[in-house]
C-alpha positions as CSV (number, residue, x, y, z in Angstrom):
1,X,120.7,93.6,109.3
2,X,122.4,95.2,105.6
3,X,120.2,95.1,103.0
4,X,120.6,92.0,100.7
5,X,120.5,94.2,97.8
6,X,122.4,97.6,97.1
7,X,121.5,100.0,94.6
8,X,121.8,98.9,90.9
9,X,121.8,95.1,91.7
10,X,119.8,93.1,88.9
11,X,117.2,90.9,90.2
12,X,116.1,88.2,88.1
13,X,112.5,86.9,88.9
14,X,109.4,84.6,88.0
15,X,106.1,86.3,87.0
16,X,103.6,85.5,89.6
17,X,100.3,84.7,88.0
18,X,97.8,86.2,90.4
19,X,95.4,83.2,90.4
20,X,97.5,80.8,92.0
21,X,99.8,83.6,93.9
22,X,99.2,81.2,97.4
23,X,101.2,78.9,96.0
24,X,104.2,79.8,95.5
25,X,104.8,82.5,98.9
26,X,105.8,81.9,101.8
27,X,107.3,83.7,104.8
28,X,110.1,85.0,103.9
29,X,109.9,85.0,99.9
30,X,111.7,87.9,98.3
31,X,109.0,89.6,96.4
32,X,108.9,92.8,93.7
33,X,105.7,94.6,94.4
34,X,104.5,98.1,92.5
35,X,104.5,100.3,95.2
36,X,101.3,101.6,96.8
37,X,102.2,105.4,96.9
38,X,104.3,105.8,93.8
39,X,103.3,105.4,90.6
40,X,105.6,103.2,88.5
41,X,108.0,102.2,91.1
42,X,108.9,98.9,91.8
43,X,109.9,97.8,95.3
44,X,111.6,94.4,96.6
45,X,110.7,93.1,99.6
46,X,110.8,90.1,102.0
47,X,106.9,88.7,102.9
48,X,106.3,88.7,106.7
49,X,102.8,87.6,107.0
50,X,99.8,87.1,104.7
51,X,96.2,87.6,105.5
52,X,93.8,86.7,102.5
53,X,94.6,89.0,99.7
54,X,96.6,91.5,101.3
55,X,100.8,90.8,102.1
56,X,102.7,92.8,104.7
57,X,106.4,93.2,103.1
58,X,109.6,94.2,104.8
59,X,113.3,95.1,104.3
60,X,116.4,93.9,105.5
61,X,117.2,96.6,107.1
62,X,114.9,96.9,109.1
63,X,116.0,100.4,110.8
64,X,116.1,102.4,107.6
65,X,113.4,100.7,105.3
66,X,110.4,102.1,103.7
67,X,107.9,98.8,103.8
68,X,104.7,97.7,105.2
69,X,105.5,99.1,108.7
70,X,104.7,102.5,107.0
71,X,102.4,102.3,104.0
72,X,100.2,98.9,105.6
73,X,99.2,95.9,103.7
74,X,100.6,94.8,99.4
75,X,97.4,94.2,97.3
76,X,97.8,91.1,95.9
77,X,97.3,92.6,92.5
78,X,100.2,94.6,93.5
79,X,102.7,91.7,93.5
80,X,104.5,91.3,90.2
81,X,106.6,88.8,90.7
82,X,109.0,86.6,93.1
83,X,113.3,86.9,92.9
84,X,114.7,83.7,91.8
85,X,118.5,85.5,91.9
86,X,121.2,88.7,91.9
87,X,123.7,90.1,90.6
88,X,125.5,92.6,91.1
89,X,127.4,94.9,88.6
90,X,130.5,97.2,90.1
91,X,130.0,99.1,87.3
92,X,126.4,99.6,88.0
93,X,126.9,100.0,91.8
94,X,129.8,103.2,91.7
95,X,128.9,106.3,93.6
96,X,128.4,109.4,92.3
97,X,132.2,110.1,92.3
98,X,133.6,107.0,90.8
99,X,134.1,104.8,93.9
C-alpha cells in the first residue's frame, strides 16, 4: 500500500488530552506520536492495537516504514494528537530538482 501522506503534506489535527486518550482511538486512527528514538521528531501513524497504556503504530506502507514493528510499543504520553485532515502543497512537495 503507498503511503497516505508524502513528504511536506500539512496535517491538521486535534490535541489529545492524555486523560481521556481511550476515547477517542480506535483501530485504525491516524495518530502524530513524538518518536521514541528521536528527540523532537514527530511521526504519523495508523494505530493497530492497544494494550493499556502502550499503542502499537504502523505505516501505510508497510514494506518500507519505520513504526512499531521496529522500535515496539507508543507511550501513551507519547501521543500528541489525532489527524482530522491533509493537504497537500505542490509547492511544498517538489523534489530537490524542481519536479
Amino acid at each position: 500500500m503507498l503511503p497516505t501522506l508524502k513528504h511536506g503534506d500539512l496535517v491538521i489535527y486535534k490535541a489529545i488530552n492524555i486523560n481521556y486518550i481511550n476515547d477517542c482511538l480506535e483501530k485504525g486512527s491516524i495518530v502524530i506520536s513524538k518518536h521514541p528514538l528521536k528527540a523532537n521528531y514527530l511521526i504519523v501513524k495508523r494505530l493497530e492495537r492497544k494494550e493499556k497504556d502502550k499503542y502499537f503504530i504502523i505505516g501505510d506502507n508497510k514494506d518500507f516504514s519505520k513504526d512499531s514493528r521496529h522500535f515496539g510499543f507508543i507511550q501513551k504520553q507519547n501521543l500528541v494528537g489525532i489527524a482530522e485532515s491533509f493537504l497537500s502543497l505542490p509547492i511544498l512537495n517538489k523534489s530537490s530538482d524542481g519536479k
